[in-house]
C-alpha positions as CSV (number, residue, x, y, z in Angstrom):
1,X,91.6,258.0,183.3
2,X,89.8,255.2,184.3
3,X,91.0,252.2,186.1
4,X,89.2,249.1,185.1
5,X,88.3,246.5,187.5
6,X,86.5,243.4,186.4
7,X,83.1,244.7,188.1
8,X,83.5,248.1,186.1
9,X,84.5,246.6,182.9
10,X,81.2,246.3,181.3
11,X,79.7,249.3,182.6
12,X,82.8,251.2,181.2
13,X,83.7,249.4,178.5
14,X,81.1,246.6,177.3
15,X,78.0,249.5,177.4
16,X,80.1,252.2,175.6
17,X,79.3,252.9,171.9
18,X,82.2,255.6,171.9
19,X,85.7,254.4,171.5
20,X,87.4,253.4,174.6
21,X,91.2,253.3,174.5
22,X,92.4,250.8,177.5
23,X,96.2,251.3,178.2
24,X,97.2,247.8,179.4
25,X,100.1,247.8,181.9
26,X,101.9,246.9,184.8
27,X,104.0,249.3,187.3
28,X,107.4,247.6,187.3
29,X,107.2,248.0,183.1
30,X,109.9,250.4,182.1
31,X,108.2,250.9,178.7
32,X,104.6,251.3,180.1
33,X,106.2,254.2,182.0
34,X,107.3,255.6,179.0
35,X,103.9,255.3,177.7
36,X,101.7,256.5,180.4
37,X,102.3,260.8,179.8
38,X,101.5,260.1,176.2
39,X,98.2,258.7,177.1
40,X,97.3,261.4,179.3
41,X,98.0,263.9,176.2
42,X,96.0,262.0,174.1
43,X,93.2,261.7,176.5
44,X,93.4,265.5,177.1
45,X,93.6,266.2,172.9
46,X,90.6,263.9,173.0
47,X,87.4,264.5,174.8
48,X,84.9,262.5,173.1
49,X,86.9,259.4,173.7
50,X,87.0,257.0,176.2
51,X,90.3,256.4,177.9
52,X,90.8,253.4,180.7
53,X,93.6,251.4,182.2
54,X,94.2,247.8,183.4
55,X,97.2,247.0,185.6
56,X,97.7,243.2,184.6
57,X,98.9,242.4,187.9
58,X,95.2,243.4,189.7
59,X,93.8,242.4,187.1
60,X,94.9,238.6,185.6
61,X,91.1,237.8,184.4
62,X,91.1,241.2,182.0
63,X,94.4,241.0,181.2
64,X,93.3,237.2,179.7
65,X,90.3,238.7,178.2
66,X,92.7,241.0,175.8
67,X,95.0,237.2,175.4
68,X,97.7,240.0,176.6
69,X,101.1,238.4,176.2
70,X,103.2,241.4,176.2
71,X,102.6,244.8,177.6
72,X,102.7,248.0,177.4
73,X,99.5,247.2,175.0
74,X,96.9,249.5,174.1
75,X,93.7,248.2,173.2
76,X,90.8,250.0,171.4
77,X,87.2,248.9,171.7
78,X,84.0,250.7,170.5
79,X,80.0,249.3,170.9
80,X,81.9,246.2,172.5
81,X,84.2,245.3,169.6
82,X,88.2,245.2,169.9
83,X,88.6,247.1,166.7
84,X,92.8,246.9,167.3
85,X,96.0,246.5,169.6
86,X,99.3,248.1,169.7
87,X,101.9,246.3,171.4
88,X,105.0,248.1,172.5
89,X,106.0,251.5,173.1
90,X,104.5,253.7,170.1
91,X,105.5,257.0,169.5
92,X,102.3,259.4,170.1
93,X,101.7,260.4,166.7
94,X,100.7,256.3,165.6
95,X,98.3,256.5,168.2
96,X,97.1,259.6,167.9
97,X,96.4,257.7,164.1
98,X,94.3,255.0,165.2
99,X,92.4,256.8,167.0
100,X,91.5,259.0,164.3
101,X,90.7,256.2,162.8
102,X,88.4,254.6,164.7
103,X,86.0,257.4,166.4
């Protein structure tokens, strides 16, 4: 998984056509701990998709970018266009849904 920094963003994210799913965190978030093994099995059920993370303590300025007021969010983006956001702990199989839905 990819950690996004503010220099990498576009590169990673703003240049991708593919879908990139950006799990949106912080490490003292009991929920986004909760979160984090199901986006690893995801990214591993998922090759052909993108998956990146931003801790909203390194990074405030992205974190603003995504107007994140609550976290664990995940956000997905594809050809530079926030197609959706789930906020909250999710059980696997929603997300597994949306990204089905948006390769």
């Amino acid at each position: 998984m990819i950690k996004l920094t503010q220099s990498s963003f576009k590169a990673e994210v703003e240049e991708c056509s593919s879908l990139v799913v950006i799990d949106i965190y912080a490490d003292w978030c009991g929920p986004c701990k909760m979160l984090a093994p199901i986006i690893s099995e995801l990214e591993s059920e998922n090759p052909d998709v993108k998956f990146a993370k931003i801790n909203v303590d390194e990074e405030r300025e992205l974190a603003m970018q995504f107007k994140v007021q609550s976290i664990p969010m995940v956000a997905f983006v594809k050809d530079n266009t926030l197609l959706d956001v789930s906020v909250g702990y999710v059980p696997k199989d929603k997300l597994s849904r949306m990204i089905g839905e948006y390769k």
